[in-house]
C-alpha positions in Angstrom: 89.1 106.1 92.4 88.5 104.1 89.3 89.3 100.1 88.8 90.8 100.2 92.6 93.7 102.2 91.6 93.9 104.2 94.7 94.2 100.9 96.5 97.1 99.8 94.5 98.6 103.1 94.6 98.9 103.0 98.3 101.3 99.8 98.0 103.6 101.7 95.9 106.2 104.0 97.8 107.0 107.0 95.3 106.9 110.7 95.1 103.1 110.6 94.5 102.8 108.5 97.5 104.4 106.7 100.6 102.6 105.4 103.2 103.1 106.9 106.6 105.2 110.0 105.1 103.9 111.9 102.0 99.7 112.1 102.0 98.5 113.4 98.7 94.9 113.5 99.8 95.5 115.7 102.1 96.8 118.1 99.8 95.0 117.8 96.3 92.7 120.1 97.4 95.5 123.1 98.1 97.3 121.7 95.1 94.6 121.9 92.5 93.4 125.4 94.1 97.3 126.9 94.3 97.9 125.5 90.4 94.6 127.2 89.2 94.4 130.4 91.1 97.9 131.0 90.5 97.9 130.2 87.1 95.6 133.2 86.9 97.3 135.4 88.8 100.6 134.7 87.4 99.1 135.1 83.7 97.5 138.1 84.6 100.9 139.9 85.6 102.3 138.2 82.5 99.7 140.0 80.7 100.5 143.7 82.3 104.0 143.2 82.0 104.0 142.1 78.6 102.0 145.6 77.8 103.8 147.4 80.1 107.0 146.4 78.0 105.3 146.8 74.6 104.8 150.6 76.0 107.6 151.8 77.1 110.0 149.8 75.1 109.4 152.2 71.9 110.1 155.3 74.6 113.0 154.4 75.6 114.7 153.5 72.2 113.7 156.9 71.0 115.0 159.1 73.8 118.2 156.4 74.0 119.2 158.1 70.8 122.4 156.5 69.0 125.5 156.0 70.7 128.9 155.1 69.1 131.2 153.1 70.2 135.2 152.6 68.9 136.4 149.4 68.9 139.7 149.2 67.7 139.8 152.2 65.3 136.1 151.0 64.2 133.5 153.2 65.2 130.1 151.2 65.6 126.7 152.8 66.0 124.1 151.5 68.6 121.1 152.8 68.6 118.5 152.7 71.5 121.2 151.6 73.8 119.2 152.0 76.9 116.9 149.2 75.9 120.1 146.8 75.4 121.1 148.0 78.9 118.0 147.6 80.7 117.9 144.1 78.8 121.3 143.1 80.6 120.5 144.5 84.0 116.8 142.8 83.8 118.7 139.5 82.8 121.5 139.5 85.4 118.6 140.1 88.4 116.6 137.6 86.8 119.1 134.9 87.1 120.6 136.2 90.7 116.7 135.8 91.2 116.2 132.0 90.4 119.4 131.5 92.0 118.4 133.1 95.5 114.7 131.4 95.4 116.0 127.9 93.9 115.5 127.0 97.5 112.0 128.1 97.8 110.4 125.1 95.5 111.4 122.4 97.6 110.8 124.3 100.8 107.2 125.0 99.8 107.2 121.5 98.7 108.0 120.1 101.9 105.7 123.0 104.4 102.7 121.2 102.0 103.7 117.6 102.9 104.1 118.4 106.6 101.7 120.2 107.0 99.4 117.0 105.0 101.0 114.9 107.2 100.0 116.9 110.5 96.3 117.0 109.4 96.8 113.2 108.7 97.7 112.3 112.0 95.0 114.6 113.5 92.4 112.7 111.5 93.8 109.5 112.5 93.9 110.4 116.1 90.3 111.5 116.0 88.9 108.4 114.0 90.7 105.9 116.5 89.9 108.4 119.9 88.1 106.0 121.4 90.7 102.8 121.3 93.6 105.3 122.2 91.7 106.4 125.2 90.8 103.0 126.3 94.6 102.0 126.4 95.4 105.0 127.6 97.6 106.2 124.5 97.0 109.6 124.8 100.8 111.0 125.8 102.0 108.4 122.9 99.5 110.1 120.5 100.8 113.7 122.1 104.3 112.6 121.1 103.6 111.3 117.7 101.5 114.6 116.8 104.3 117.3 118.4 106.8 115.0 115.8 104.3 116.1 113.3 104.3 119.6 114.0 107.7 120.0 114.8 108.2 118.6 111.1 105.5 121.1 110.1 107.7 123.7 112.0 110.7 123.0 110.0 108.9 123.3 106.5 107.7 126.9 107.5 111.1 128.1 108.7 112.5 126.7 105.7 109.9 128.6 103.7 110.5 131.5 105.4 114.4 131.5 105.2 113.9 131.3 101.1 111.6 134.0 101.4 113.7 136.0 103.3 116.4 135.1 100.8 114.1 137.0 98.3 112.5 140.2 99.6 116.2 141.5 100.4 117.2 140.8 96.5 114.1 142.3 95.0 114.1 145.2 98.0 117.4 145.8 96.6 117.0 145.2 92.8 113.9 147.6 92.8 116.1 150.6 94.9 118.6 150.1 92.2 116.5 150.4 89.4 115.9 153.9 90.1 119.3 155.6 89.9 120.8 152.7 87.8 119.6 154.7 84.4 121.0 158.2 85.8 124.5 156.6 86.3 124.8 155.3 82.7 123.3 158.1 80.7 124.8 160.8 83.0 128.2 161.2 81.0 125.6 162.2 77.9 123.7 165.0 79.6 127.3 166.2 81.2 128.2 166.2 77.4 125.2 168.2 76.6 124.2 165.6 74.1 120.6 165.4 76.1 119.0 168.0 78.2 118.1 167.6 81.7 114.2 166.7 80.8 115.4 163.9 78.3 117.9 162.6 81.3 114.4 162.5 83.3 112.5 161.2 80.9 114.9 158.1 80.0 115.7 157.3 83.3 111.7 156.7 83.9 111.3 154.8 80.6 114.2 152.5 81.7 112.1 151.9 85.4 109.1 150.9 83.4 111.2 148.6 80.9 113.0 146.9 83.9 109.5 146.8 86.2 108.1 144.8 82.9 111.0 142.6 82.8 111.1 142.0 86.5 108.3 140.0 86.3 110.3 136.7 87.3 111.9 138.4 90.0 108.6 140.1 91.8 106.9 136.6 91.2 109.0 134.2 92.5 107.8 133.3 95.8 104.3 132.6 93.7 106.1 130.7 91.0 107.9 128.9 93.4 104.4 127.9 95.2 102.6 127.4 92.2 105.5 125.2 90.2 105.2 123.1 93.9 101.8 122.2 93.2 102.2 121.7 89.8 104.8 119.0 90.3 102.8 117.7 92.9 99.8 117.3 90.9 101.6 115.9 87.8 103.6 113.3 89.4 100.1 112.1 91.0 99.0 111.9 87.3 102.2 110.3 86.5 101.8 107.7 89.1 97.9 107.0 87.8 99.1 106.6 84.3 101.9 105.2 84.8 100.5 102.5 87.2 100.7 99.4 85.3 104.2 99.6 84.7 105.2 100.8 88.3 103.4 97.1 89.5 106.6 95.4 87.8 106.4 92.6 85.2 105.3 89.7 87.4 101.3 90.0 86.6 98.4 87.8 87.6 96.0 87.9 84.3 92.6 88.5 85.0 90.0 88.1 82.1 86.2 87.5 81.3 84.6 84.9 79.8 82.6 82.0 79.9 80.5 80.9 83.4 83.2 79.5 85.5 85.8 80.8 87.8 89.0 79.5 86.3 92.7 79.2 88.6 95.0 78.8 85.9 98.8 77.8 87.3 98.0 81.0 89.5 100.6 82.3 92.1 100.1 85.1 94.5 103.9 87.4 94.9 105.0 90.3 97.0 105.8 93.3 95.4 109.4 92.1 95.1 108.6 89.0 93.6 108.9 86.5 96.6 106.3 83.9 96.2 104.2 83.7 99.0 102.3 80.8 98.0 102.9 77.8 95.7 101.1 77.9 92.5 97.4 76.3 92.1 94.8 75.5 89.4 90.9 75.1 89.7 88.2 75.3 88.4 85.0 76.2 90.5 81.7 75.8 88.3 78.1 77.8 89.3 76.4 76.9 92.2 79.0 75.3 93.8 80.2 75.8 97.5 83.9 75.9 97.8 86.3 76.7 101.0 89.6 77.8 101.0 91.8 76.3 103.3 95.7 77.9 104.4 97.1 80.9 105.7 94.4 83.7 106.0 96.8 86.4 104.7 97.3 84.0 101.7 94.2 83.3 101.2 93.0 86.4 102.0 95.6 87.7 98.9 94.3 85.1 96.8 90.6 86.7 97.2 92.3 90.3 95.8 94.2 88.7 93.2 90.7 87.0 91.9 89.2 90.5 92.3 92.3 92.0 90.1 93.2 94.2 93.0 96.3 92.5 94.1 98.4 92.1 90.6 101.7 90.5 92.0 102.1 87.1 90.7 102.1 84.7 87.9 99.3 82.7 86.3 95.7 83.6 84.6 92.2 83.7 86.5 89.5 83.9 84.4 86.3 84.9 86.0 82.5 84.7 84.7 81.3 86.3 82.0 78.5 89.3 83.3 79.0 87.8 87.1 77.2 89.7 89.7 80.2 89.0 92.4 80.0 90.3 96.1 82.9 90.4 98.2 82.5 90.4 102.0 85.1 91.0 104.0 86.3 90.9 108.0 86.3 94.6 108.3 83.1 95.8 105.8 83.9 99.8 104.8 80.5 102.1 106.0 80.7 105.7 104.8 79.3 108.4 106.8 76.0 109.9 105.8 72.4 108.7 105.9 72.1 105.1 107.2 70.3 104.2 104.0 72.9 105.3 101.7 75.3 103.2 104.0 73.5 100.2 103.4 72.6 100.6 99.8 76.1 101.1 98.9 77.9 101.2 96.3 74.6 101.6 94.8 72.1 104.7 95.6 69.1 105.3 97.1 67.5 105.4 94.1 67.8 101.8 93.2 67.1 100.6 96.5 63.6 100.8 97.5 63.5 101.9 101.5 60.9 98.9 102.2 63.5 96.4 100.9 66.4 98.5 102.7 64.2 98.2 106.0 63.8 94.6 105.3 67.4 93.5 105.3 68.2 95.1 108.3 65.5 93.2 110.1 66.8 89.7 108.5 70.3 90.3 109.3 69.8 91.3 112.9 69.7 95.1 112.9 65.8 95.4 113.0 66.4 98.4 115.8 67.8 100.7 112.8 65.2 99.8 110.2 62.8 102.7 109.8 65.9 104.7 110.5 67.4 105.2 106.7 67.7 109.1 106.8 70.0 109.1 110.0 73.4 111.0 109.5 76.2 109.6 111.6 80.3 107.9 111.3 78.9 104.6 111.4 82.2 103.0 111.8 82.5 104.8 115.2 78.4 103.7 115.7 78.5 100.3 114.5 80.6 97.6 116.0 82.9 95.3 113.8 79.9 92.2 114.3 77.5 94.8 113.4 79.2 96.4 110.4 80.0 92.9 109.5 75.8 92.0 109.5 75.2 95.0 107.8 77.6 93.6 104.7 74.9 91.0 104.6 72.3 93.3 104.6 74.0 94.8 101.3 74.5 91.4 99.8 70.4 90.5 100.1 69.8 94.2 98.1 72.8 93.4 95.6 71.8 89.7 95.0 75.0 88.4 94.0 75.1 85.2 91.5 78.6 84.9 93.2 80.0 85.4 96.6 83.0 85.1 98.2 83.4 85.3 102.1 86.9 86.0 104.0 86.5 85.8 107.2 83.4 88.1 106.8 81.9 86.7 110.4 84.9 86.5 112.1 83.9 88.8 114.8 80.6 87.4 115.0 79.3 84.8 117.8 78.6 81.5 116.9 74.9 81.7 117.1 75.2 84.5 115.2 77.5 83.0 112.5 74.6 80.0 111.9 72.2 83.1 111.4 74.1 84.8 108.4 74.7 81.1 107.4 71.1 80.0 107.6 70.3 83.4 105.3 72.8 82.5 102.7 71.3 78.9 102.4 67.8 80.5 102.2 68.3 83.7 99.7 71.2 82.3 97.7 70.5 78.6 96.7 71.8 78.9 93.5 74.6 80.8 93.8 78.8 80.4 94.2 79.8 80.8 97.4 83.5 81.0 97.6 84.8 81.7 101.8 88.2 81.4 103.7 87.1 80.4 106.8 84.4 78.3 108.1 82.4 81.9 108.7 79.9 79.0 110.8 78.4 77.3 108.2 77.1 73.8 108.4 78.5 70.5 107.9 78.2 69.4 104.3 78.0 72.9 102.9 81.0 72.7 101.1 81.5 70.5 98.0 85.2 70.6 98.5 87.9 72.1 99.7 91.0 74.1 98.0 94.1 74.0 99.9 96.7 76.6 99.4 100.1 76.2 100.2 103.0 78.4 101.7 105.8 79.1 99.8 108.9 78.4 101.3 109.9 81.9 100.8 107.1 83.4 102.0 107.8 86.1 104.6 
C-alpha cells in the first residue's frame, strides 16, 4: 500500500495478480495464517520425528546385529542391517509419496483462488446491490456467481481426488510397516541366530524408525497446503519487489525540485508501448491557472503520470520541491467508518480539529452532516457521486493544497453547483496552482492558458 503500488500492481496480469481471475486480497489473510500456523505445526512434528529417530535408531542397530553377505566368493559384514533397510523402505514410500500428492499443490492452489474469487464476486455483488437491482440484473448476477462456485466446486473435487490419492498410500504404507520387519528378519530367528523376543523387539524398533522417517509421507496433504501459501505469498513479494522492472523500460521520470511543474518532451504509453498521445512540454509556474484541453482518458492519464502513478511513457516531469498537491478526482474514494475520519482523510482525526471538519461541510454544501463526525456508515452507498464529489472539496479546505489539480472533479455536479465549488476555490485558494481537465464550471478568464494534448495516431 505504499507509493501507489497496489494500484500499479493491478495493471499488471501475473501469478501475483490478474484482474478478474486470481484475487490476492482475498486470500492473504488465509495465506499468511496457513504459512505460519503450519510452519509450526510442521516443525513441531519435524521436532518429534527427529527424536523419535535419534531413539530408536541406536535400538535397532544393536538388536540388527551383523549380517554377512557373499558376494562373489567375498564375504562382507553389515552391521545394523535393519537400519539400512528401514532407510530404503522409508525412501521408496517417501518418493511414491511426493509422486501420489504432486497433484495436491496445485489443487490446493487453485480451491484458494476460487474460492477468493467466489468471495470476490460476492463482495462485488453486494457493494453494487442497489444498481443491479435497479436494472434488474439479478439472474445475470445469479449466473455469474453459480460460474464462481461451480469453479469453487472444481478446486475442492480436485483437492479431494489428491487427497484421496494419499490416505490410500499412507493407509497402506503404515499396514505394511508392521509385518514388513518380520518378513526380512524371519529367516534369522528360523536360523536361531535371534530368539523370538529379539524378533519382537526389532520388528518394533524398525516401526518407530520408519514412523520417524515417514514424516514426509503423514504430512503431505499439510505440506502441500502450506508450500501453496508459501508460493502464493512469495510471488506477491516477488511482484512488489520486483515492480519496477515488470512496468517495462519505457518510463516517465518523475523528480523534485525547484517551484515549478515542469513537462519535459513527456509522452503518456500503454503498457505495450503504443503512444496514446503525442509528446508535450510546459512549464506551469505558481499561482497560475491552467486547463487541459483533449481526450479525458488522455488527459486524465496525463494527471497520473504527473502524480507518478501511471509510469508508461517517455519524457521527465519535474514537480515542485515540498508541494502540498491535491488531486480531485470524478469519482472521490470515502472509506467506511466515522464521517469525520471520511472527511479528514488521508489524514486523522487528530490533525483535524472537529470545528474546522464541521466548517467545511457547511461551505461545500453538506451542512446537514456537520455535527455528525462520529457516524459509522459505507458512505459510498450513503453519499451520491455529486455529494462524494463536494465532500473532496471539503478535504481540500482542511488539506490546504499550494497545488491542485481537478479532472473532472464536478462532473456530476449541476451547474449552480459547479459555480459554488468554483466560487470557493477563488475564495480559499488565491494563491495557489490550479491545474483541471475540464471546465469543472469555472468562470470566464480563470484560466491563464490552455494546454492542448494531442491523440496519437496509434492511440487505441
Amino acid at each position: 500500500m505504499a507509493q501507489g503500488r497496489h494500484y500499479q500492481l493491478g495493471l499488471i496480469a501475473g501469478d501475483h495478480d490478474n484482474p478478474g481471475g486470481d484475487n490476492p486480497d482475498g486470500r492473504i489473510a488465509e495465506d499468511i495464517r496457513v504459512t505460519t500456523e503450519s510452519a509450526v505445526d510442521l516443525g513441531q512434528a519435524l521436532f518429534y520425528c527427529i527424536l523419535l529417530f535419534a531413539t530408536f535408531v541406536a535400538v535397532l542397530w544393536t538388536l540388527s546385529g551383523v549380517i554377512h553377505v557373499d558376494i562373489g566368493g567375498t564375504v562382507i559384514p553389515i552391521p545394523g542391517f535393519m537400519v539400512f533397510v528401514a532407510l530404503t523402505y522409508s525412501a521408496i514410500g517417501t518418493s511414491l509419496a511426493l509422486w501420489a500428492g504432486f497433484p495436491l499443490v496445485g489443487a490446493s492452489n487453485l480451491r484458494q483462488t476460487v474460492e477468493a474469487n467466489f468471495r470476490f464476486g460476492l463482495a462485488r455483488a453486494r457493494e453494487y446491490s442497489e444498481s443491479i437491482a435497479l436494472i434488474g440484473g439479478d439472474s445475470d448476477e445469479r449466473t455469474h456467481l453459480q460460474e464462481f462456485a461451480a469453479w469453487r466446486e472444481t478446486g475442492l473435487e480436485r483437492q479431494t481426488y489428491g487427497l484421496v490419492r494419499i490416505i490410500v498410500f499412507t493407509t497402506a504404507y503404515g499396514v505394511l510397516a508392521n509385518p514388513f520387519p518380520l518378513l526380512v528378519a524371519a529367516p534369522r530367528y528360523i536360523m536361531g541366530l535371534i530368539s523370538l523376543g529379539t524378533l519382537m523387539q526389532m520388528a518394533q524398533a524398525f516401526s518407530q524408525v520408519t514412523a520417524a522417517l515417514a514424516f514426509p509421507v503423514d504430512n503431505l496433504s499439510g505440506i502441500a497446503l502450506w508450500r501453496a501459501s508459501v508460493e502464493r505469498v512469495m510471488a506477491l513479494q516477488d511482484a512488489l519487489g520486483g515492480l519496477q522492472e515488470k512496468l517495462g523500460a519505457n518510463r516517465i521520470e518523475v523528480e523534485h525540485e525547484g517551484n515549478s511543474l515542469q513537462l519535459a518532451g513527456v509522452r503518456v504509453m500503454q503498457h505495450d508501448a503504443t503512444p496514446v498521445m503525442k509528446e508535450i512540454t510546459a512549464e506551469i509556474g505558481p499561482g497560475e491557472h491552467v486547463l487541459i484541453e483533449g481526450k479525458t482518458p488522455i488527459c486524465h492519464k496525463l494527471i497520473l503520470a504527473v502524480a507518478g502513478l501511471w509510469p508508461w511513457g517517455a519524457g521527465k516531469v519535474t514537480l515542485p520541491a515540498g508541494a502540498n498537491i491535491f488531486i480531485a478526482t470524478d469519482r472521490p474514494y470515502v472509506p467506511v467508518g466515522a464521517l469525520g475520519e471520511a472527511v479528514c482523510y488521508p489524514l486523522t482525526l487528530g490533525v483535524c480539529v472537529p470545528d474546522d471538519i464541521n466548517s467545511a461541510l457547511r461551505r461545500v454544501g453538506l451542512g446537514d452532516w456537520a455535527g455528525h463526525l462520529g457516524v459509522v456508515e459505507n458512505w459510498e452507498a450513503v453519499f451520491s457521486v455529486a455529494q462524494r464529489q463536494r465532500l473532496s472539496f471539503a478535504r481540500m479546505l482542511l488539506h490546504r493544497p499550494d497545488w491542485i489539480f481537478l479532472s473532472e472533479a464536478t462532473n456530476a455536479l449541476d451547474a449552480a453547483a459547479q459555480r459554488e465549488m468554483a466560487a470557493l476555490l477563488v475564495k480559499e485558494f488565491p494563491s495557489a496552482t490550479i491545474v483541471a481537465v475540464g471546465q469543472a464550471g469555472l468562470p470566464d478568464g480563470f484560466f491563464q492558458r490552455v494546454l492542448h494534448v494531442e491523440a496519437a495516431t496509434a492511440s487505441r
